[in-house]
C-alpha positions as CSV (number, residue, x, y, z in Angstrom):
1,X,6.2,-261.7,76.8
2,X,9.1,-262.8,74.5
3,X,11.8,-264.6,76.9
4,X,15.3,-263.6,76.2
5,X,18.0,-266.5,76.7
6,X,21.3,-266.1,77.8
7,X,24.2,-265.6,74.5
8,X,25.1,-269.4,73.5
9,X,28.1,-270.5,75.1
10,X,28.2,-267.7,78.3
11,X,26.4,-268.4,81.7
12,X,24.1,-266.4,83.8
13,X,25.2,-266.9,87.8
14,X,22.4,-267.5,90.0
15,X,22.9,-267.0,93.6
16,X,23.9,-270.7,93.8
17,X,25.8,-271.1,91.1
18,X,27.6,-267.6,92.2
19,X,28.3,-269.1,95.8
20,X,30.5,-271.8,93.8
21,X,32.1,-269.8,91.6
22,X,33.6,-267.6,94.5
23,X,34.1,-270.8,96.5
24,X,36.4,-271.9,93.8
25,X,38.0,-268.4,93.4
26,X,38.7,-267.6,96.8
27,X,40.6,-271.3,97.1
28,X,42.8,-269.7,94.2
29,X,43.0,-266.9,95.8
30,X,44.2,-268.1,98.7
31,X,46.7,-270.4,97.4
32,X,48.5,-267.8,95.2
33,X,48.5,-265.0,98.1
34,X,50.1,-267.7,100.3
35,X,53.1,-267.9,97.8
36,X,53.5,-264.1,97.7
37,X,51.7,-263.8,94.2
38,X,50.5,-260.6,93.7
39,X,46.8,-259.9,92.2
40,X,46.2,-257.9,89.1
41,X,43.6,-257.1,87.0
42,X,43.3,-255.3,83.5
43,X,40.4,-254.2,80.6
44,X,38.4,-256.7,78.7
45,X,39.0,-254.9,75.5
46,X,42.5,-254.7,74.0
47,X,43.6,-253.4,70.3
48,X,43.4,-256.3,68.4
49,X,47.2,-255.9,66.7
50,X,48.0,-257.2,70.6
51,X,46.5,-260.6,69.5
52,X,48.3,-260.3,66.3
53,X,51.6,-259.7,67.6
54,X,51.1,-262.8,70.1
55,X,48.3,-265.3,70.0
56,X,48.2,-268.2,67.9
57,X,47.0,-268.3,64.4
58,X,44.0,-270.3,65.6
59,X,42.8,-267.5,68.5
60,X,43.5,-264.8,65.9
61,X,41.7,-265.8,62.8
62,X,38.9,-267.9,64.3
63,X,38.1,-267.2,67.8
64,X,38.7,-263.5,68.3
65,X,35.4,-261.5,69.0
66,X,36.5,-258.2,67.4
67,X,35.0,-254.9,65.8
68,X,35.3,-251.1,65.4
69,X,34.9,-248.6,68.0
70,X,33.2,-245.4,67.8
71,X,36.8,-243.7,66.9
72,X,37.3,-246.6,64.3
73,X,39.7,-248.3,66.6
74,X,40.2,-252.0,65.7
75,X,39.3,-253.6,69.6
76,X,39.0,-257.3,71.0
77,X,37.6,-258.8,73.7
78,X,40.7,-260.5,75.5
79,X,40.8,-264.2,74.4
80,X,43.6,-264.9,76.8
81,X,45.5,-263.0,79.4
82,X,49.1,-263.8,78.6
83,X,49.7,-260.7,75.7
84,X,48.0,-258.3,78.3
85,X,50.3,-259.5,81.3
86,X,53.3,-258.8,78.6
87,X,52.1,-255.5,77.9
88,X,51.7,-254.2,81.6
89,X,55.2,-255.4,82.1
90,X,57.0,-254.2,79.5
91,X,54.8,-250.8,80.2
92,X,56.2,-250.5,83.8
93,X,59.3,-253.6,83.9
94,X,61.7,-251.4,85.4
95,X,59.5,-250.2,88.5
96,X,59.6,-253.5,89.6
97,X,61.6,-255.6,91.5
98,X,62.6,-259.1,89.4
99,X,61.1,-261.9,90.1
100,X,57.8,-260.9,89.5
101,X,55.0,-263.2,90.7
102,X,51.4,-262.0,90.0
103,X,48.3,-263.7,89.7
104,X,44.7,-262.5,88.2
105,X,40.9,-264.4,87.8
106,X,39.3,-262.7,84.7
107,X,36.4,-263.5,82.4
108,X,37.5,-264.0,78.4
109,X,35.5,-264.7,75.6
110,X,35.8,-267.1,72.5
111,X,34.3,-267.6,69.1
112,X,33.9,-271.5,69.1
113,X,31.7,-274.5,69.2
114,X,30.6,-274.7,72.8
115,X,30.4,-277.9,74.6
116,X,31.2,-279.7,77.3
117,X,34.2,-278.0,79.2
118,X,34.3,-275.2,77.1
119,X,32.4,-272.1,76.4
120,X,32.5,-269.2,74.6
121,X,32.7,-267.0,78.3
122,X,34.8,-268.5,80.6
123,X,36.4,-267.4,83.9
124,X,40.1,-268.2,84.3
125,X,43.2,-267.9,86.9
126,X,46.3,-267.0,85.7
127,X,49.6,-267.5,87.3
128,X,53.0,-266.5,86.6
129,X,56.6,-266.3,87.6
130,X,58.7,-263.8,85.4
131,X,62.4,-263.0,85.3
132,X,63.8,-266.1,86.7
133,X,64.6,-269.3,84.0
134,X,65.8,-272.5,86.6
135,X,64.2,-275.7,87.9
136,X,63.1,-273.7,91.2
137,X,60.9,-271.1,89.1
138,X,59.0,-274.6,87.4
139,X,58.9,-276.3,90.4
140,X,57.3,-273.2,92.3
141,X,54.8,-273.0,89.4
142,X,53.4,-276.5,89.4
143,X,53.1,-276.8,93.1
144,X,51.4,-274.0,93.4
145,X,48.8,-275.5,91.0
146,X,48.8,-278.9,92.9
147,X,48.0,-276.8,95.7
148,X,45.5,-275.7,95.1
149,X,43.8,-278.5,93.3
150,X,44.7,-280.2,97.0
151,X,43.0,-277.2,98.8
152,X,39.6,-278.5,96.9
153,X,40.3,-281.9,98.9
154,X,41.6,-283.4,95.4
155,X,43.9,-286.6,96.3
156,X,46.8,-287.8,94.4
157,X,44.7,-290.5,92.7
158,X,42.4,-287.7,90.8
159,X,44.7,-286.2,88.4
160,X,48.2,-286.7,87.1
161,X,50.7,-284.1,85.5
162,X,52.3,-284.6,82.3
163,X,54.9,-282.5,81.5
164,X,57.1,-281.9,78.8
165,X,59.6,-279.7,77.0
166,X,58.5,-277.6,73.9
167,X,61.7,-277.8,71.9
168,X,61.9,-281.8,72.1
169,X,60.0,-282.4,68.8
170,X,62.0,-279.2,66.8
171,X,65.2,-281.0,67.7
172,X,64.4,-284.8,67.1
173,X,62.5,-283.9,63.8
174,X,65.5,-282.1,62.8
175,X,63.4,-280.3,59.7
176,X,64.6,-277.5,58.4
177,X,60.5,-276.7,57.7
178,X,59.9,-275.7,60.7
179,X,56.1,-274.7,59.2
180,X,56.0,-278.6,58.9
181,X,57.2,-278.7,62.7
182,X,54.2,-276.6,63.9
183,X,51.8,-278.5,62.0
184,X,53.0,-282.1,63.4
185,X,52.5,-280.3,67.0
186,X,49.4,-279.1,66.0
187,X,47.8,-282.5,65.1
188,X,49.9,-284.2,68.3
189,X,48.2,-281.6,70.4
190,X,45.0,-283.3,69.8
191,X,45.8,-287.0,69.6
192,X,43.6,-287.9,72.7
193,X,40.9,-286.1,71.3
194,X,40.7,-287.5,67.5
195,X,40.1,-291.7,66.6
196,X,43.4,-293.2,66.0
197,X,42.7,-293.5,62.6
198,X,42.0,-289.8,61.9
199,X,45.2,-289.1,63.8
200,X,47.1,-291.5,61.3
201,X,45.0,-290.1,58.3
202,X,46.3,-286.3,59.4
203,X,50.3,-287.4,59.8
204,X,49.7,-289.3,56.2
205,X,48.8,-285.8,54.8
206,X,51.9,-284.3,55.5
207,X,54.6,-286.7,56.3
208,X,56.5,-289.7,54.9
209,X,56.2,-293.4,56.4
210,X,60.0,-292.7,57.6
211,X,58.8,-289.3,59.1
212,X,55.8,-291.0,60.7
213,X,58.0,-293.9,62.1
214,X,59.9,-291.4,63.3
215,X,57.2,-289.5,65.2
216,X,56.2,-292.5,66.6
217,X,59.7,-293.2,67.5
218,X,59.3,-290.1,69.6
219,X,56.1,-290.6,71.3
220,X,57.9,-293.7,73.0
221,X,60.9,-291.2,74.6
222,X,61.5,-292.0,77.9
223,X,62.7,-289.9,80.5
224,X,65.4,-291.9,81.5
225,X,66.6,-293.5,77.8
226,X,68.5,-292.5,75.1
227,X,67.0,-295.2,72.6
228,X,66.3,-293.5,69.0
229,X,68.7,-291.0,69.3
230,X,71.6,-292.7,67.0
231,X,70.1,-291.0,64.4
232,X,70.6,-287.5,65.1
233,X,73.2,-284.7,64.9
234,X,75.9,-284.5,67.6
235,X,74.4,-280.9,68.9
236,X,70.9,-282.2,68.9
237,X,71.2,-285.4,70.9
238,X,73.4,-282.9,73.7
239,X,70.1,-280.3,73.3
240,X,67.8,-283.5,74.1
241,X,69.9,-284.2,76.8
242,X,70.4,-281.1,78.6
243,X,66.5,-280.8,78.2
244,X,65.9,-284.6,79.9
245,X,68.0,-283.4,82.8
246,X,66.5,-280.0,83.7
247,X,63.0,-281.8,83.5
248,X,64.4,-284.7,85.7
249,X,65.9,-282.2,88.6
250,X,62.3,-280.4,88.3
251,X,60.6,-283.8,89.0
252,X,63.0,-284.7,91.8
253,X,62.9,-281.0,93.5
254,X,59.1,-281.5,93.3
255,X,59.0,-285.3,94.7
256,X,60.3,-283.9,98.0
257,X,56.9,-282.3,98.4
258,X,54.2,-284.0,96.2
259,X,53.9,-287.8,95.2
260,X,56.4,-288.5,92.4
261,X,53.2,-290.7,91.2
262,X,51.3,-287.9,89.9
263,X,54.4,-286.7,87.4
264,X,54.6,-288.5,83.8
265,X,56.4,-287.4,81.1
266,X,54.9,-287.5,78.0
267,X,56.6,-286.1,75.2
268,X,53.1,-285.6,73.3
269,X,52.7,-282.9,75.1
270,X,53.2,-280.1,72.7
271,X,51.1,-277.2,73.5
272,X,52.2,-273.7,72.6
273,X,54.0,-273.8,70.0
274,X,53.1,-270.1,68.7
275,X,55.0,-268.9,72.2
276,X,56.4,-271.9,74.7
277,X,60.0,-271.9,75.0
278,X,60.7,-274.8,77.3
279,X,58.8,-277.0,79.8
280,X,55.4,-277.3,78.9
281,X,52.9,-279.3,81.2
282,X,49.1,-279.9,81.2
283,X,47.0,-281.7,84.8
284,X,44.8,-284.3,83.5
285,X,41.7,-285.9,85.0
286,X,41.9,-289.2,86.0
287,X,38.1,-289.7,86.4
288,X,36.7,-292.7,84.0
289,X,34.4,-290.3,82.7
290,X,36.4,-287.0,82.0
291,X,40.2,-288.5,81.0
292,X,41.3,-284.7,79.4
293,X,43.2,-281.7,80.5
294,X,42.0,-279.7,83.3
295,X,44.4,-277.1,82.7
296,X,47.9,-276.5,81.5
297,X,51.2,-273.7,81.0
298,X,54.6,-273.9,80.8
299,X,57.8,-271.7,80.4
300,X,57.6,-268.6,77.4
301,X,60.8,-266.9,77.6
302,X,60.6,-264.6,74.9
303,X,57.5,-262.9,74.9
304,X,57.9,-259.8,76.7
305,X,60.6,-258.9,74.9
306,X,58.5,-258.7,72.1
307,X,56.6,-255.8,73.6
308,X,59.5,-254.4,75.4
309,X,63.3,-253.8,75.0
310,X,64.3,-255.6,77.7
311,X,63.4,-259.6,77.4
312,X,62.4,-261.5,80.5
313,X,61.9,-264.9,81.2
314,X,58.3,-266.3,82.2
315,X,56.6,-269.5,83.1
316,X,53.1,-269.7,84.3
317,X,49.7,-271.9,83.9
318,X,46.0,-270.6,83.1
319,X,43.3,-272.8,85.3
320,X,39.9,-272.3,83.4
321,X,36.6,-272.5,86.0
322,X,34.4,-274.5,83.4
323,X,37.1,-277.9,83.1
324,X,37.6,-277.4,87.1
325,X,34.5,-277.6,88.0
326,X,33.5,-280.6,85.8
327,X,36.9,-281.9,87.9
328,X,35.6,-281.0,91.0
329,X,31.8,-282.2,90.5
330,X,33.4,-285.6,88.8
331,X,35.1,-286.1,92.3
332,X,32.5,-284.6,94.7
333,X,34.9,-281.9,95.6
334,X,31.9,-279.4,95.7
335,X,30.1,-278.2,99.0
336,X,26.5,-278.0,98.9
337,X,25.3,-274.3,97.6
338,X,22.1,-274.3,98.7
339,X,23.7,-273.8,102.6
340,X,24.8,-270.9,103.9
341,X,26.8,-270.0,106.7
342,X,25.3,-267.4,109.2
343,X,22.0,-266.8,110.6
344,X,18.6,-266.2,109.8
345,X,16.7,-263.6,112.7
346,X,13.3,-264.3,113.1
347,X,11.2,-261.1,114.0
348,X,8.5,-262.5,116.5
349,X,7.2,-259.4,118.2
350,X,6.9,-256.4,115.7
351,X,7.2,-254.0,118.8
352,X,10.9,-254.8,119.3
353,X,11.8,-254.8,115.4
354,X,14.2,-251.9,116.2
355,X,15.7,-253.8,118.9
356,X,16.8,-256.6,116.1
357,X,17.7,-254.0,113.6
358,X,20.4,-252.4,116.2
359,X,21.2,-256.2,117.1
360,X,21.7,-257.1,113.7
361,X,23.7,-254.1,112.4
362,X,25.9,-254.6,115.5
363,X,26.7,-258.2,114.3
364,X,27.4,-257.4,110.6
365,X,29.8,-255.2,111.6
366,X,31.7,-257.7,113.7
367,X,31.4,-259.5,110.8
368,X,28.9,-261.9,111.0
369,X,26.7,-262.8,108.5
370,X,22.6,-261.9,109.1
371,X,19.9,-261.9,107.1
372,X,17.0,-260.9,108.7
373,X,12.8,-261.5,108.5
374,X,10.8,-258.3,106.8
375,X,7.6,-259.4,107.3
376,X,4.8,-259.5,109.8
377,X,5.6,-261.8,112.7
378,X,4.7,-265.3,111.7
379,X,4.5,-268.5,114.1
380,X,8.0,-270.3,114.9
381,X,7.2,-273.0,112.6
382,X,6.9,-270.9,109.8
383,X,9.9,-268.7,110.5
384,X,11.9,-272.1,110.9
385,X,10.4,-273.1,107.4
386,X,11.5,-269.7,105.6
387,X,14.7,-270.0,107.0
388,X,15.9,-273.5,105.8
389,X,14.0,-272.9,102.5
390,X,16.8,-270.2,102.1
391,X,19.6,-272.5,103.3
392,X,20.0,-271.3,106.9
393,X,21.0,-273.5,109.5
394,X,21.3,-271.3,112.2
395,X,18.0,-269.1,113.9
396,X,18.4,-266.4,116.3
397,X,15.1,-265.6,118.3
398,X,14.4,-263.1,121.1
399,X,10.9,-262.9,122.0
400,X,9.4,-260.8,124.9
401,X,10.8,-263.2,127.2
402,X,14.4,-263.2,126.0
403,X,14.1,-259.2,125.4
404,X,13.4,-259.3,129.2
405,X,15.9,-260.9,130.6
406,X,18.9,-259.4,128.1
407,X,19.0,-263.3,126.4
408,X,19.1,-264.3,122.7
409,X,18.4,-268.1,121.6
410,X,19.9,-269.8,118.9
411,X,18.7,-272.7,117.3
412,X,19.8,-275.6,114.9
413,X,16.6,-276.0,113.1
414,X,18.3,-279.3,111.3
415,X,19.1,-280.8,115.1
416,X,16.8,-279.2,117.0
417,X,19.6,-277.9,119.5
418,X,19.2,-274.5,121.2
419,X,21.6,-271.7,122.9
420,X,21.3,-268.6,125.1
421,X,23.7,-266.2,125.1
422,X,23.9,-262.9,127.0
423,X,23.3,-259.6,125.3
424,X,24.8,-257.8,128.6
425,X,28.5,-258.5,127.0
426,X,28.7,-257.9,123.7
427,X,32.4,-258.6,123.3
428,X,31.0,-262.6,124.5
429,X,28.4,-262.8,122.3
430,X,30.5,-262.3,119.0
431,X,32.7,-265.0,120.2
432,X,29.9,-267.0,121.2
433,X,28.1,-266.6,117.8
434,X,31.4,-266.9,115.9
435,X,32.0,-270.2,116.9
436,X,28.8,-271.1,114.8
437,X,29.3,-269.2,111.4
């Protein structure tokens, strides 16, 4: 028969690769429930004039997947969940109770060159803050994304943030061509992944040695220097400024609870420039053999205005699965999927087969996990060999003897170590058994 492989650049999820995948999501989970983020969820198909009114140039001319419905509608598969969180907003903004804080984990799809760290599927969490524009709403944001690269057992040394602000370039450029603007940003958004050379070779193509010199000028900004400002207007050097301060505060609020190591600024950093409005950031892997972005977000003030009459401010961060896990494999953050928690019951005497099914039944519903044999009694060795094949540690037996004397064992088949425990009291034996999931 003619085998049928999986569309290039998407994934099928084996059971073990499945276990991962909802390890990672329930850490997420977690993390943005334990700040008070809300979860929300929406279609995968949205009319493409969403895309248009919204994404970049780049996700709406080359990477869209779109076509025609059956009622000649012009539909997309979401790209990106940023235009859809605007549109349930500005759908239902004054319902709800400013700030908002909501969180979602959703599969989009991509029309590009797959390869390592990206794919054309790909699962993503996104996070966001809207209706508040300060330092606290930026600080809350990137915490909650070192959290929960810490809840993964990442360490300060594995990663590092740089951050920036996305009107820095506009105001030290000081074109009037703001076209020309984007298209600087555009080629400084990929300097770490282009030859220095090339990078030259694109800048060349559009700008003037003085221009050039310039940009480079700016690449060297410092945090806490005002060295290459001389040369611009009055208005622009207070912008720069005001926008140096802000992102110092945020840093020093943050400090207080993270490293101040892991924070660089790094005004290279120029991501979003179709819909960013100030602090942009991206976490970076600081393994030898995976020096790029993990993730990244940043504030984008305007964009549910666009959909709605009322404009709110926003700032948020989208954390794809394929880069994390890369991360987390580069760093041995990931637990071994081929264990699983619970137990396996080995049927050794088919007369008392309904005996383990009411045992069993009883225990999944206090929420235990158990899987249990379906075939013919076979010898303990056997039974032991079935179950760690399937990743148990954990084997609950009761033979005649134990069915006698109201007794189940348990038994480590890794260690060797066995328990009894009463079936007389039930309310025991789930917090005996608990103790082992």
């Amino acid at each position: 028969m003619k085998s049928f492989p999986s569309y290039p650049g998407t994934r099928d999820f084996y059971p073990e690769e499945m276990k991962i995948r909802n390890w990672m999501f329930e850490k997420q989970r977690k993390i943005c429930l334990n700040y008070g983020y809300k979860e929300y969820s929406s279609p995968l198909l949205e009319f493409t004039d969403l895309y248009r009114k919204k994404s970049s140039e780049e996700i709406v001319n080359e990477q869209l997947y779109t076509f025609f419905d059956k009622g000649n509608r012009e539909i997309s598969i979401r790209p990106e969940m940023t235009p859809t969180l605007a549109r349930m907003i500005a759908n239902r903004n004054s319902q709800y109770i400013i700030p908002l804080r909501w969180f979602s984990i959703a599969n989009f799809m991509r029309y590009e060159r797959p390869g390592k760290g990206r794919l054309r599927e790909f699962y993503q969490l996104n996070v966001d803050l809207v209706g508040i524009d300060n330092i606290y709403s930026d600080s809350e944001i990137l915490s909650l994304a070192i959290d929960i690269l810490k809840s993964y057992g990442a360490d300060d040394h594995s990663f590092i943030i740089r951050f920036s602000h996305k009107e820095l370039l506009e105001l030290w450029l000081n074109f009037t061509d703001q076209e020309k603007v984007k298209q600087i940003g555009r080629i400084l958004d990929k300097k770490d992944k282009i030859s220095e050379s090339q990078f030259l070779s694109e800048l060349n193509a559009i700008c003037t040695p003085k221009e050039i010199d310039k940009i480079f000028t700016f690449l060297n900004l410092k945090l806490n220097s005002l060295e290459g400002f001389e040369d611009l207007p009055k208005e622009n050097q207070d912008k720069i400024l005001m926008i140096l301060n802000r992102l110092k505060k945020t840093i020093e609020l943050l400090s207080s609870l993270h490293n101040i190591n892991i924070f660089k600024f790094d005004p290279s950093i120029v991501r979003g420039f179709d819909y960013y409005t100030g602090i942009i950031f991206e976490i970076y892997d600081t393994h030898p053999e995976n020096r790029r972005a993990i993730f990244g977000g940043g504030r984008y003030n305007h964009l549910i205005g666009q959909f709605s009459k009322e404009d709110l401010p926003a700032v948020g961060f989208g954390m794809g699965d394929v880069t994390l896990e890369i991360f987390l494999r580069n760093h041995n953050l990931i637990p071994n999927s081929k264990q699983y928690k619970g137990f396996y019951f080995a049927c050794l005497d088919e007369k008392l087969y309904s005996e383990y099914l009411s045992l069993a039944n009883f225990l999944r519903q206090n929420h235990l996990l158990v899987e249990m044999s379906l075939e013919r009694p076979k010898k303990f060795g056997k039974e032991f060999e079935l179950a760690e094949k399937k990743g148990y540690v954990y084997v609950l037996i009761m033979g005649e003897d134990e069915f006698k004397e109201k007794k189940i064992k348990l038994k480590n088949i890794i260690l060797g170590d066995e328990y009894y425990f009463s079936l007389e009291n039930k309310d025991q034996l789930i917090k005996d058994l608990s103790k082992f999931q």
